[in-house]
C-alpha positions in Angstrom: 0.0 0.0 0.0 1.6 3.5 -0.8 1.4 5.4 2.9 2.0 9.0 3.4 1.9 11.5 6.6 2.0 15.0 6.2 3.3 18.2 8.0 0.3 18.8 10.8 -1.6 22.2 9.9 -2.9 23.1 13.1 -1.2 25.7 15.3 2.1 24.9 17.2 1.5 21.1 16.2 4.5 19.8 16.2 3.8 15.8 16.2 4.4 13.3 13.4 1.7 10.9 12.3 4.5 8.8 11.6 8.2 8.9 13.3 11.5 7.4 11.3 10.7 3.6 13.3 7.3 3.2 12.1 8.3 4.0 8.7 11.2 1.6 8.3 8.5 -0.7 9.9 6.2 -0.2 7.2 8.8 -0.4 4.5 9.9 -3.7 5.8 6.8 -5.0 5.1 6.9 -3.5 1.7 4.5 -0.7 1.2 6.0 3.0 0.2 5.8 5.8 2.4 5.8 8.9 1.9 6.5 11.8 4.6 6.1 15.4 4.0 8.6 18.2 3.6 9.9 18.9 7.4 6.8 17.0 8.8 9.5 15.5 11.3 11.6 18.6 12.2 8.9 19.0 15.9 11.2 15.6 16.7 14.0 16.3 15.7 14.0 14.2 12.3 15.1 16.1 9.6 13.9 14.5 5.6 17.2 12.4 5.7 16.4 10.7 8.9 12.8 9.4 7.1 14.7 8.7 3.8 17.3 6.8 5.3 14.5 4.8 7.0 12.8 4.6 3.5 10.6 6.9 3.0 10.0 9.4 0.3 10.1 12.7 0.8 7.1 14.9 -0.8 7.5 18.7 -1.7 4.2 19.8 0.0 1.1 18.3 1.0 -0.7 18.5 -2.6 2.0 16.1 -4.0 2.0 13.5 -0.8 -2.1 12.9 -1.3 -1.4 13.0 -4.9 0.6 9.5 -4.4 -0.8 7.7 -1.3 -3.8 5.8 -0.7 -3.9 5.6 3.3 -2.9 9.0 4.9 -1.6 8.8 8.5 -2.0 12.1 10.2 -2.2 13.0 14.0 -4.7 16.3 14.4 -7.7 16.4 12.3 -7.0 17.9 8.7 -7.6 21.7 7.8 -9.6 23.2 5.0 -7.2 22.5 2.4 -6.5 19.6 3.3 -9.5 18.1 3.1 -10.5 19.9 -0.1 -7.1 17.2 -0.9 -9.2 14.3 -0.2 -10.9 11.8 -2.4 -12.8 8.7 -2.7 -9.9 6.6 -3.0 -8.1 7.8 0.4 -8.3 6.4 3.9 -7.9 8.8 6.2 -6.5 7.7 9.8 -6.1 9.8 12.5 -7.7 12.4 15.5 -11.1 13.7 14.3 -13.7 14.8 16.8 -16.3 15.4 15.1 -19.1 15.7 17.5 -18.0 19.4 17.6 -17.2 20.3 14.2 -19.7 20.3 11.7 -17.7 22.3 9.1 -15.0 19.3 9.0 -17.7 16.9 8.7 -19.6 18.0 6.3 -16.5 18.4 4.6 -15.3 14.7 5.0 -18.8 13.4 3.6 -18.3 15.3 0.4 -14.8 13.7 -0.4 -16.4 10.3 -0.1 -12.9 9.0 1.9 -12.8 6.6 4.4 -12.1 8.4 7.4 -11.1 6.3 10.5 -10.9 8.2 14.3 -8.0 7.2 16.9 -10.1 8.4 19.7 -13.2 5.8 18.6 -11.0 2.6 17.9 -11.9 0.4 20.8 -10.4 -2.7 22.5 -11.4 -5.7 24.4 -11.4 -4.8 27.9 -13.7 -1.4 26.8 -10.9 0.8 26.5 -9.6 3.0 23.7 -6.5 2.3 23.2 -5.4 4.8 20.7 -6.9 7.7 22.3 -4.7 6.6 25.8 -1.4 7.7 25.3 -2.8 10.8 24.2 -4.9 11.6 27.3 -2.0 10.2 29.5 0.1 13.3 28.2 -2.4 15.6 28.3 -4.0 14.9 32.2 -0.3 15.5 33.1 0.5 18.7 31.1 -2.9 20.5 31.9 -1.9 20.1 35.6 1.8 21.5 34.7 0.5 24.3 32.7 -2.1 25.7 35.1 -0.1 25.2 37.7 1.8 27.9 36.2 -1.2 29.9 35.2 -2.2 30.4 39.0 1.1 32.8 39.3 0.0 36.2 39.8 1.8 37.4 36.9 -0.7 35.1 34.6 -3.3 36.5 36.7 -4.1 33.8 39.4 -4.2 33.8 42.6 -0.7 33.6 43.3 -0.8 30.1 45.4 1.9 26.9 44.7 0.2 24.2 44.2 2.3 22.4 46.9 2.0 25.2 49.6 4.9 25.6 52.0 5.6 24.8 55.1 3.0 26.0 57.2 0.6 26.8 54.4 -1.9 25.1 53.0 -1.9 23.2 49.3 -3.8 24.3 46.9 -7.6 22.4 46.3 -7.4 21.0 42.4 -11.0 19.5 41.7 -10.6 17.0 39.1 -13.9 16.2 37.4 -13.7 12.9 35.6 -12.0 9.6 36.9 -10.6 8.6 33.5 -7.7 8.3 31.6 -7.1 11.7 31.7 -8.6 12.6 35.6 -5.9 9.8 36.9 -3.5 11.0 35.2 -3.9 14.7 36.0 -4.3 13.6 39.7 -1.6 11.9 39.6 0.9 14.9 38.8 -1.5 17.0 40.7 -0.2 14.3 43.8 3.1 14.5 42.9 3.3 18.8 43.5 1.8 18.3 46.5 -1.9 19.6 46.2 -5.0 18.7 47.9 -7.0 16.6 45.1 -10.8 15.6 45.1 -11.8 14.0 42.1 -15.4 13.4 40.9 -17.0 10.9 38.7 -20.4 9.6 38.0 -19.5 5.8 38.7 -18.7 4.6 42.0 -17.2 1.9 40.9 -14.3 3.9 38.7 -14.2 5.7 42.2 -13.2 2.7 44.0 -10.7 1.6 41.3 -9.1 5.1 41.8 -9.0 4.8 45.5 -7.1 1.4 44.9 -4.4 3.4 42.7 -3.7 6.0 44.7 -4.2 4.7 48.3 -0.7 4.9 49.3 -0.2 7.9 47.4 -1.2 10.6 49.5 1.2 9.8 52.2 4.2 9.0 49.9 4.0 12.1 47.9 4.4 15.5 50.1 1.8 14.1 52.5 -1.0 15.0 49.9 -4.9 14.6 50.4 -7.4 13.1 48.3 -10.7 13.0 48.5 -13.1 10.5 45.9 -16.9 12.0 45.8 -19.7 11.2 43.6 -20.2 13.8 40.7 -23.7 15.4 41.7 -24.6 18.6 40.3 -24.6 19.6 44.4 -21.2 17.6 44.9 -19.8 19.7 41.4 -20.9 23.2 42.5 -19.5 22.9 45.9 -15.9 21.6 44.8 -15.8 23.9 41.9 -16.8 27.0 43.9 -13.9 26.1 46.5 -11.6 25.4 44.0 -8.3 26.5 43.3 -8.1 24.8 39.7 -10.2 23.1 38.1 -9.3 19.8 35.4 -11.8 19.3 33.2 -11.6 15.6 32.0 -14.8 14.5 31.0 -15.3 12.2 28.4 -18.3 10.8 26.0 -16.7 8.4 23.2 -17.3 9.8 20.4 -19.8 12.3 21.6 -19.5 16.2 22.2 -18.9 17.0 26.2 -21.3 17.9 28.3 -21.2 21.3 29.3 -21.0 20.4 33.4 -19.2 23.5 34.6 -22.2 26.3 33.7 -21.3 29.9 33.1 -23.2 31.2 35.9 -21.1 28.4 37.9 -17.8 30.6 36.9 -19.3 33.5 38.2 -19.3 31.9 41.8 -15.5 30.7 42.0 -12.4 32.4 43.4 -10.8 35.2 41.5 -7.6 34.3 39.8 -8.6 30.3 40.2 -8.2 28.6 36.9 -10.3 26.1 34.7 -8.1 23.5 32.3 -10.7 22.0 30.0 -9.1 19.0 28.7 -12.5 18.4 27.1 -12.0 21.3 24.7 -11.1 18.6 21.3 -15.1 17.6 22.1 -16.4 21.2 22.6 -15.5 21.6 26.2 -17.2 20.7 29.1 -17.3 24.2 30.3 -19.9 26.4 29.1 -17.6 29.4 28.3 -14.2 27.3 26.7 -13.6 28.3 23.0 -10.5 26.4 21.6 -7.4 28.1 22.5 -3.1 27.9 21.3 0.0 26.9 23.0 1.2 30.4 22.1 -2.0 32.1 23.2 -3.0 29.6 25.8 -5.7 31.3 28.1 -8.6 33.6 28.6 -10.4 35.2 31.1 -13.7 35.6 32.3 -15.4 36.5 35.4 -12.0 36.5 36.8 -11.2 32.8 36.4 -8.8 32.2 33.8 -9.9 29.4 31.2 -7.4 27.2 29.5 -8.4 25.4 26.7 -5.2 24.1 23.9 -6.8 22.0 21.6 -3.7 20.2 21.8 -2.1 20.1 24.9 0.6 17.2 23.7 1.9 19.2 21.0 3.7 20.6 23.3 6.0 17.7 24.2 5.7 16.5 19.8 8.8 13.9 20.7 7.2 12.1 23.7 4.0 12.1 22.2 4.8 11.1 18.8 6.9 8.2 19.7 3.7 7.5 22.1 0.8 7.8 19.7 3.1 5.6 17.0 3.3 2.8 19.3 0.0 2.6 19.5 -1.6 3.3 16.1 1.5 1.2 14.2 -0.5 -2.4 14.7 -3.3 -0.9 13.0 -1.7 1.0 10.8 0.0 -2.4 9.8 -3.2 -4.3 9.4 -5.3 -1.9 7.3 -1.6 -1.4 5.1 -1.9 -5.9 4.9 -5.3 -6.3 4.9 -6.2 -3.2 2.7 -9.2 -0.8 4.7 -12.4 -2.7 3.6 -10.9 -5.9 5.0 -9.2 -4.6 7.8 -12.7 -3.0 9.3 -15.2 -5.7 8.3 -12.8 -8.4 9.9 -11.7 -6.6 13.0 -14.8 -4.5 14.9 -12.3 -2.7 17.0 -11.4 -0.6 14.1 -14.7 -0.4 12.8 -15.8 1.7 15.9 -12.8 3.4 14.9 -14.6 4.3 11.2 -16.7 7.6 11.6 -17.0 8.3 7.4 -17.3 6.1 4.6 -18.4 7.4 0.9 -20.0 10.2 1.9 -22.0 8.5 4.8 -22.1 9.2 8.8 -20.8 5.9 10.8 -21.2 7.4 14.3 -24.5 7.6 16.0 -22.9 10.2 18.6 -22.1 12.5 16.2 -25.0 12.2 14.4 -26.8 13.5 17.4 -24.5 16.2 18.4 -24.7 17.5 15.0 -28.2 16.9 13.9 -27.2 14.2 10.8 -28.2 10.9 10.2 -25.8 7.9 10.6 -25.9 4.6 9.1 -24.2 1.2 10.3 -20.2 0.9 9.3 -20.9 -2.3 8.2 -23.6 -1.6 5.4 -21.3 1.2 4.1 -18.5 -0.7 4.1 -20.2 -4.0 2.3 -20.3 -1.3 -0.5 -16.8 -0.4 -0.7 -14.9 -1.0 -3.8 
């Protein structure tokens, strides 16, 4: 199969769908890659790393779609990109579409296949491409607000650890996923005071299990495990110092849990990270923000929202996200797409648009379209 991954589009993106390892992988198994101009330099692969490895190098992005079939990307693809796509392509990669119905719309018309990480599923229920991804990010949105709540980003001036004699800061995690026990974790690890909500008492008790010899090992933290009620969420957020975001639908667009009238009620200068933001947020004032321009305010409570928070660390989370999609990438390059999805349902929950037809019910609700089954569509494919 002829394989290409192009320079990401989106603001301070500096990941690789594919790194140097994965291509020489894929070249030993004798497709041809192709790899955009500079799409490596955010690692610190230059074009003669990926040609040494075997790939081909293309001049810009028009000439890579122009001579691959299966296009390996990490964020979801801009205007003119997908104004690149045709019926022929397979498109693999981040889409979250519940919030974007410019980019899906868009995707219909071009008739590709167009397969989500965050969708593809596993056995035990997880999503295992989405993972590595949310790992990075629960950790980084602690590690970047902690430095928002300095008072010369306008917070309230408080370490997240305290000091001797003072008291840590309160971080109210609301979500008990990937991306919760993962911010909890580094929010542990400086020393804050953590309560983290979530709607299952079950995933509560699993969390317990993880971190009950945390709090004493690391700076004599606190943690607290409550059951997400809208009473439990207002009084948390209200006391709150920050605030992680880290609710998750699959598929579907967040729900909007943390209300605007809710930010009128906390502390000046606390701070809201809405992880949530790539599925619209689960705050009712986020808009999608940059890693140069990372926060705004309002009410007083400063709001960050990067729509893509592990950009920021391209190398850890390139090598990350490859070791994880590379199996799949493998078996639809083997197998070729329509076999790959029709033989292994994990990727088909993966499959969001097929020629010109919705595959996701979620998204279909979120953005008032209809969806059909993956498996009709693709019993149609060529």
């Amino acid at each position: 199969m002829r394989i290409g991954s192009p320079k990401e589009s989106k603001a301070q993106e500096f990941r690789v769908g594919l790194t140097p390892d994965s291509v020489k992988a894929l070249v030993n198994d004798g497709h041809e890659v192709w790899i955009e101009h500079h799409a490596g330099l955010g690692i610190g692969s230059d074009d003669s790393v990926y040609q040494q490895a075997g790939a081909q190098i293309a001049e810009n992005a028009e000439q890579l779609f122009q001579n691959v079939d299966l296009i390996i990307k990490v964020k979801e693809p801009n205007r003119q990109e997908r104004a690149l796509l045709q019926a022929r392509h397979t498109l693999f990669t981040y889409l979250h579409l519940a919030s974007d119905l410019e980019q899906t719309t868009d995707l219909m018309q071009s008739k590709a296949v167009c397969i989500a990480y965050e969708t593809v599923t596993s056995d035990d229920g997880t999503l295992p491409l989405l993972t590595p991804m949310s790992e990075i990010a629960g950790r980084l949105a602690v590690q970047e607000a902690a430095c928002q709540l300095e008072k010369h980003h306008g917070g309230r001036g408080i370490l997240l650890g305290g000091a001797s004699g003072v008291e840590p800061a309160h971080v109210v995690i609301i979500g008990g996923g990937v991306v919760g026990s993962n911010a909890c974790r580094t929010a542990l690890g400086l020393g804050a005071n953590v309560v983290i909500l979530d709607k299952s008492a079950s995933r509560l008790e699993q969390l317990k299990q993880q971190f009950q010899d945390r709090s004493s090992a690391l700076l004599k933290s606190n943690i607290d495990y409550l059951l997400s009620t809208p009473e439990t969420l207002e009084q948390q957020v209200i006391a709150a110092d920050l605030v992680v975001g880290a609710v998750l639908i699959p598929g579907a667009a967040a729900p909007k849990v943390i209300s605007s009238a809710l930010v009128k009620k906390m502390k000046p200068g606390a701070v809201i990270a809405d992880v949530a933001i790539d599925q619209g947020g689960c705050c009712e004032n986020s808009r999608p923000t940059t890693h140069k321009d990372p926060t705004f305010i309002v009410d007083g409570v400063i709001h960050y929202c990067v729509a893509n928070i592990p950009g920021a660390v391209p190398k850890t989370s390139s090598e990350a996200l490859n070791n994880a999609t590379l199996p799949s990438i493998r078996e639809i390059a083997r197998k070729g797409v329509k076999t790959a999805l029709l033989e292994n349902i994990h990727l088909a929950n993966g499959l969001n648009v097929c020629s010109g037809k919705l595959t996701r019910e979620e998204v279909a609700q979120a953005l008032g379209l209809e969806a059909v089954s993956a498996e009709s569509v693709l019993r149609q494919l060529a």
